[in-house]
N, C-alpha and C positions, 0 to 999 in steps of 0.2 A: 572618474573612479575606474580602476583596474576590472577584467573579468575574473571572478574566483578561477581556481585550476581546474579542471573539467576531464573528465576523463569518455572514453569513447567506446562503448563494447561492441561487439560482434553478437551474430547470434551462437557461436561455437563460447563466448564466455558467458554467455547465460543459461546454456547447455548445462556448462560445469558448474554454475552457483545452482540450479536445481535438482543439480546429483549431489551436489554436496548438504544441500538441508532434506533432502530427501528420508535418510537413514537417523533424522537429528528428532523427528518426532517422537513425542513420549507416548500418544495417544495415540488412538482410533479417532477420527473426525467422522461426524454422520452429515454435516455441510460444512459448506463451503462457502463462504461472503466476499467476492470482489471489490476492490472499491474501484470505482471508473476515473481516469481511464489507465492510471497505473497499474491497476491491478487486474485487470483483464486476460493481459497475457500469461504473465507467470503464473496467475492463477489458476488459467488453464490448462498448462501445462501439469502442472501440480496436482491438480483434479481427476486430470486423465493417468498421471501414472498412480495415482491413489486409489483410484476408483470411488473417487465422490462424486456421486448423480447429483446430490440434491446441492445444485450450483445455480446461488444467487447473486442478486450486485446491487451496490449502494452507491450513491452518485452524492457527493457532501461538499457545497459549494460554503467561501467564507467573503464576508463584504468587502469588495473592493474600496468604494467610498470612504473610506474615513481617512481623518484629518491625519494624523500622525501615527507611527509605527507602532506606539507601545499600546495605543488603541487598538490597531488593530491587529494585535500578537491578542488579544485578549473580546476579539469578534464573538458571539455566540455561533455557531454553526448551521447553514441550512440543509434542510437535507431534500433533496429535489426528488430523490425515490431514496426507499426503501421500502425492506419486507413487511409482510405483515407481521405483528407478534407470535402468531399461532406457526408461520415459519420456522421461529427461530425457538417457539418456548421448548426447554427441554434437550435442544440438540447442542451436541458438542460443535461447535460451528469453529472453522478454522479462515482467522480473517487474513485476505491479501491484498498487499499494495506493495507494487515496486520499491519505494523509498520510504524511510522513516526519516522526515528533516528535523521542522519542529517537533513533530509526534501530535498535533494539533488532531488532524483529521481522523486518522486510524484509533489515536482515544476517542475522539466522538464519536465514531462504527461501535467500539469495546462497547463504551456506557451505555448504551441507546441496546445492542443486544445481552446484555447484564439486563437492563431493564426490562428487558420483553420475554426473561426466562430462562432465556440460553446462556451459555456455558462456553464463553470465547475465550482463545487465545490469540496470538496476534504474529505476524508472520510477512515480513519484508527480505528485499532482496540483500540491501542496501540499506546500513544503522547508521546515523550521522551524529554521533554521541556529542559532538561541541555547537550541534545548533537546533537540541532539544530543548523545550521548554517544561522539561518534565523530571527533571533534576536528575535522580538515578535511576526513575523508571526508563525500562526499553523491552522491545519485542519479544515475546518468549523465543522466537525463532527469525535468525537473518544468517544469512549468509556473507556478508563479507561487513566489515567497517570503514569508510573512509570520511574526509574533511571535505573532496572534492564535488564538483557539479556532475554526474553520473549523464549520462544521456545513452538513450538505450537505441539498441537495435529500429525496435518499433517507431519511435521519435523520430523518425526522418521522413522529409514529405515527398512523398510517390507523387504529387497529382502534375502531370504533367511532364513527366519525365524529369522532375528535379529533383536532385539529392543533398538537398538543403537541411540538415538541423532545423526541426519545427520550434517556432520559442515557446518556453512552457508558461 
């Protein structure tokens, strides 16, 4: 089987995808919800020129084990941390993650703070509209659209002096 097309950023192009959703918000955000470990970075970034203190992170693994794919396109989610409800009840919480592929993960962040009170909206770098499972739902906020395998600045492994693409 073929590699899908993959494309390669800099950090000079993630630069410009966070100046360009910067100006794209409707609201004030009073947090900020990371999801690990995609959304750490640009999260960060985003936080700092916004000036959102109140910066949390959800960590949301899905079952590897199962027998076949359309099983497991259809996994329950686990969530290995998250906030407490009292975090999140009430605040405009602005969620980040590098990539939207399926939309799997980042809907499970939305629901789960929907459910705990708060008031999210959803916010990637990177929208993959042909391999959502979410029909024509998509982020209220992304910065670019492509089909391709994105692999970010961060994604490369330092340990050891190697500059290897880390597999995701």
């Amino acid at each position: 089987m073929d590699n899908p097309p993959h494309t390669v950023l800099t950090w000079t192009d993630v630069d410009r995808l966070i100046n360009y959703l910067i100006p794209k918000f409707e609201r004030e955000f009073n947090a900020m919800l990371m999801i690990t470990r995609g959304g750490i970075i640009p999260g960060g970034m985003l936080a700092e020129a916004m000036d959102i203190t109140h910066v949390l992170t959800a960590a949301v693994d899905f079952p590897a084990e199962i027998e076949n794919e359309t099983n497991k396109l259809m996994a329950w989610p686990q969530f290995i941390q998250f906030p407490a409800d009292e975090q999140l009840d009430g605040f405009t919480t602005l969620i980040v993650d590098d990539v939207w592929g399926s939309g799997r993960t980042i809907t499970a962040v939305k629901n789960r703070v929907v459910a705990a009170g708060g008031n999210p909206e959803t916010c990637v770098l990177h929208f993959n509209p042909y391999r959502t499972l979410f029909g024509k739902a998509r982020p209220d906020y992304y910065a670019d659209v492509t089909d391709k395998f994105v692999i970010y600045p961060w994604e490369i492994d330092r340990r050891h002096g190697s500059d290897k693409i880390l597999a995701k």
